[in-house]
N, C-alpha and C positions, 0 to 999 in steps of 0.2 A: 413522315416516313415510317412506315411497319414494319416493326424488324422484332427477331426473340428476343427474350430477356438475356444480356451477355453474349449478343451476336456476335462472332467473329468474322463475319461476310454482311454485310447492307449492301441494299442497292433502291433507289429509289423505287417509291409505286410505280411509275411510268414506263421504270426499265423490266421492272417483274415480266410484263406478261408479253416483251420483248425476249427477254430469255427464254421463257415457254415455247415461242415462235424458234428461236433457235434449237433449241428440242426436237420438236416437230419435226423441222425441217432436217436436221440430222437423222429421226427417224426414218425416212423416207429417202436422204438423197445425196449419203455419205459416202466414199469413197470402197470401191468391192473392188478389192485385192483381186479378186480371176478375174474381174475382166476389165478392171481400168487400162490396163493398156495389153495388144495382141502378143502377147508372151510366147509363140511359137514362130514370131515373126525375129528378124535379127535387127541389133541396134546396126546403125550406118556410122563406125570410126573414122568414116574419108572426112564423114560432114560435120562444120561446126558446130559443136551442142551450145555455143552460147556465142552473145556477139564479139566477133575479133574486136571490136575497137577498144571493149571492156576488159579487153585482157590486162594481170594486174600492174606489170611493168609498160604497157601501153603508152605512149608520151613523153617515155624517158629515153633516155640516152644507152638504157638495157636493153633498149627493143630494137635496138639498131643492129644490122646484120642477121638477125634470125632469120632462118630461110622460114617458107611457106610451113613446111612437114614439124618444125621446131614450134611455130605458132599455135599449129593445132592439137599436138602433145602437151603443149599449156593447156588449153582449152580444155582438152577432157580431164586434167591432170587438177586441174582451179572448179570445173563442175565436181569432179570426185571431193574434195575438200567440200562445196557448198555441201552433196547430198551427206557426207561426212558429219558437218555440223547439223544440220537434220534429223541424223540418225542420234548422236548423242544426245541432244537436247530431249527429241521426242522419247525417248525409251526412259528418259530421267521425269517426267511430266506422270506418268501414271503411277509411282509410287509415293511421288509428291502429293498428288490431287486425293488418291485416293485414301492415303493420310490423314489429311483435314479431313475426309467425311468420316472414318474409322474414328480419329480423335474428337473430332466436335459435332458428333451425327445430333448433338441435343439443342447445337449453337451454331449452328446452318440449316436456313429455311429446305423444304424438301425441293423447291423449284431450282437454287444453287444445287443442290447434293444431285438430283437428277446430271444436271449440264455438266458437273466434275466427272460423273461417271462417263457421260457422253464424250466429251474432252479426249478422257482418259483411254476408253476404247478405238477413236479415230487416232489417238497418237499411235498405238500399237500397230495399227493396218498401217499406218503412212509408214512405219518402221519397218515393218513386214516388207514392204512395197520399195521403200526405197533400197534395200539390203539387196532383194533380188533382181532391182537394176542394177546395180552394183555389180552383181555374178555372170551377169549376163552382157555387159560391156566388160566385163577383166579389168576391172576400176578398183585400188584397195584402200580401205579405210585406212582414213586419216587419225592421227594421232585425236586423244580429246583438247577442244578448246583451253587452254591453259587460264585456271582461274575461274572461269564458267562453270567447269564441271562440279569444282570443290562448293561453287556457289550456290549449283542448284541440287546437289546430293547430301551436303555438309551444312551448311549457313542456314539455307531456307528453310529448310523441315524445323526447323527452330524458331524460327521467327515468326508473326501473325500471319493467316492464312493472305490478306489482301495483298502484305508485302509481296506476299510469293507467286502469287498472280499477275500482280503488276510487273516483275523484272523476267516473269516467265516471258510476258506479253513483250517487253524491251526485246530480248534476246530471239522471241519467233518474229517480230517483225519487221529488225533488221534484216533478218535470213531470210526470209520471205519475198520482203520490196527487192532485193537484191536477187533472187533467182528469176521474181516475175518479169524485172527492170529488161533482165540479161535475153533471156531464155524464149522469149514469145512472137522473135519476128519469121517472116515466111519462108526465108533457107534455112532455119534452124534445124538440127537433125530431128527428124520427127518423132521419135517414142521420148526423146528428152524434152520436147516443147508440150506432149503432150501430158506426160508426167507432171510436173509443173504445174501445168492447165487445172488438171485435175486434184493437184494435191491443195493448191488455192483456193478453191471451192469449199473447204472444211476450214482451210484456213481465214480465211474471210469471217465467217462466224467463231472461230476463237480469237479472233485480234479485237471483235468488237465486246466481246463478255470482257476480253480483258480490260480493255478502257472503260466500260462501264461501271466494271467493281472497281478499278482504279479512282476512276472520278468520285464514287462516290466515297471511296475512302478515302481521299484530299477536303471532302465536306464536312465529313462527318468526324474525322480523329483529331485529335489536341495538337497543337502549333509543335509540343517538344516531339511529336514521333514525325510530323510531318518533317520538321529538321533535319529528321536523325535517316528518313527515306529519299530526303533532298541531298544531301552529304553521299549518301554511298550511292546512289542513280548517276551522281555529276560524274563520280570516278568510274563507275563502270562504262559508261554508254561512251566516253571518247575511246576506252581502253575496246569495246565492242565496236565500233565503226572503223579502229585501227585492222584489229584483227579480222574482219570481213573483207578490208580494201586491200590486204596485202598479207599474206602467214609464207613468214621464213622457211615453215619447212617444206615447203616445193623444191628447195634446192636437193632436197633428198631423195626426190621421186624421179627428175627427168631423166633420160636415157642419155644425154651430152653435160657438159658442164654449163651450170646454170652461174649467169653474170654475177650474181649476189651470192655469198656463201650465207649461210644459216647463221650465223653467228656475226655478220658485219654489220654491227650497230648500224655506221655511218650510212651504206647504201642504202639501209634496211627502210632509213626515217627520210633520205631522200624520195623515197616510193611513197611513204608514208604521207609525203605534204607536195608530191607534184601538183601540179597545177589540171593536170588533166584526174589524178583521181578526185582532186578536189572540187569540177564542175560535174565530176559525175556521181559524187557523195550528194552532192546540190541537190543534183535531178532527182535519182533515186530515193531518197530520203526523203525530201521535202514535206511530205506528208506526218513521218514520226516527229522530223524536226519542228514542222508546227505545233505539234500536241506535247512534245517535252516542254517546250519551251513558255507553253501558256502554262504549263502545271510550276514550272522554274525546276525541270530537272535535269537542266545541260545547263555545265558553263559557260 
């Protein structure tokens, strides 16, 4: 493996000019803010931006009675939270990335420091990008992810660059599989299926850089930091799969009274472990969940 003297980033030879290719290909074929989606056109709020079945009390005993018009008020009320958690993470991602290269420009190869930069400018446009769907459906930002935020503003920029890659990579690819899962069948409202569309096309190439340097940082670092990465991954990724399948504060947004108050533990962990969000964690995940789970970073 060729790495600098006191590298803070490794990646195997075989991944190097794998990355290079992701470069490339972000040169060429990244997301453009004017014209990824027709912005003169108007979003459709009759039609569902994500699928009804996925809605987050769906299978419970909450969804009982909700008329038609209440169902889809969830729908874009649980889309606004995903593009919400989007917005926060991605706007937290380039002053992070761009960190590690300011800090260790001497102890990151240049083909890494290239891709942070590249990272770091596709986060900003999806930023850009998702804000002014946002304005444009009358959707308003969600509160930040409690605990996430403090994790990747606070914690991270402190800790090894790989750590901060790796739980970057957790936290975009649950929100990710979950918007793609939701958001891509053929009655979906169209500038929301094809936002989405297109915002995965960038993302696709940052979830693979991320496993990449991840892997190779489980090969390459000492048994005591892999512990100490294994330890705080187990608790974050159930407390992230919680917070994706179901956030109490929708109770604050709807225009009726919503069945759960913000504050009722009890119904809150009912939602939390039905059985339908549970085969739909299955579905959706299945791919993170095999890759945590061969590294040992879920319980």
């Amino acid at each position: 493996m060729s790495m600098l003297t006191n590298s803070v980033l490794t990646i195997s030879e075989s991944k190097k000019s794998k990355v290079c290719k992701l470069s490339e290909v972000s040169h060429h074929k990244t997301m453009d803010h004017a014209t990824v989606l027709p912005w003169d056109q108007d979003i459709d709020l009759g039609v569902y931006p994500k699928n009804p079945e996925h809605l987050w009390i769906n299978g419970t005993r909450f969804c009982d009675g909700l008329s038609e018009a209440q169902k889809l008020e969830l729908a874009w009320l649980e889309t606004a939270r995903d593009i919400s958690m989007f917005i926060w993470l991605e706007q937290t991602i380039p002053p992070l990335y761009m960190g590690y290269v300011t800090q260790f420009h001497d102890r990151i190869s240049q083909e890494l420091q290239e891709y942070l930069m590249i990272f770091s400018k596709e986060e900003i446009i999806h930023t850009l990008t998702f804000k002014r769907f946002m304005g444009k459906a009358n959707l308003q930002l969600w509160k930040p992810p409690v605990g996430l935020y403090e994790l990747l503003t606070q914690t991270l920029p402190k800790m090894e660059p790989a750590v901060g890659v790796l739980f970057t990579l957790l936290i975009e690819w649950v929100a990710e599989l979950g918007a793609m899962h939701t958001s891509q069948g053929k009655d979906i409202e169209p500038m929301t299926r094809t936002m989405f569309r297109e915002h995965h096309r960038d993302e696709a190439r940052h979830i693979a850089f991320g496993r990449w340097i991840s892997e190779s940082f489980f090969e390459t670092t000492s048994p005591e930091s892999i512990a100490q990465v294994r330890q705080m991954s187990q608790r974050i990724i159930s407390a992230l799969i919680d917070m994706f399948t179901y956030n109490p504060e929708i109770a604050l947004h709807t225009s009726f009274e919503f069945p759960i108050a913000v504050d009722d533990k009890e119904r809150i962990e009912q939602v939390w472990r039905s059985e339908h969000n549970k085969r739909l964690n299955d579905e959706r995940f299945a791919e993170l969940y095999a890759w945590v789970d061969k590294l040992g970073l879920r319980q």
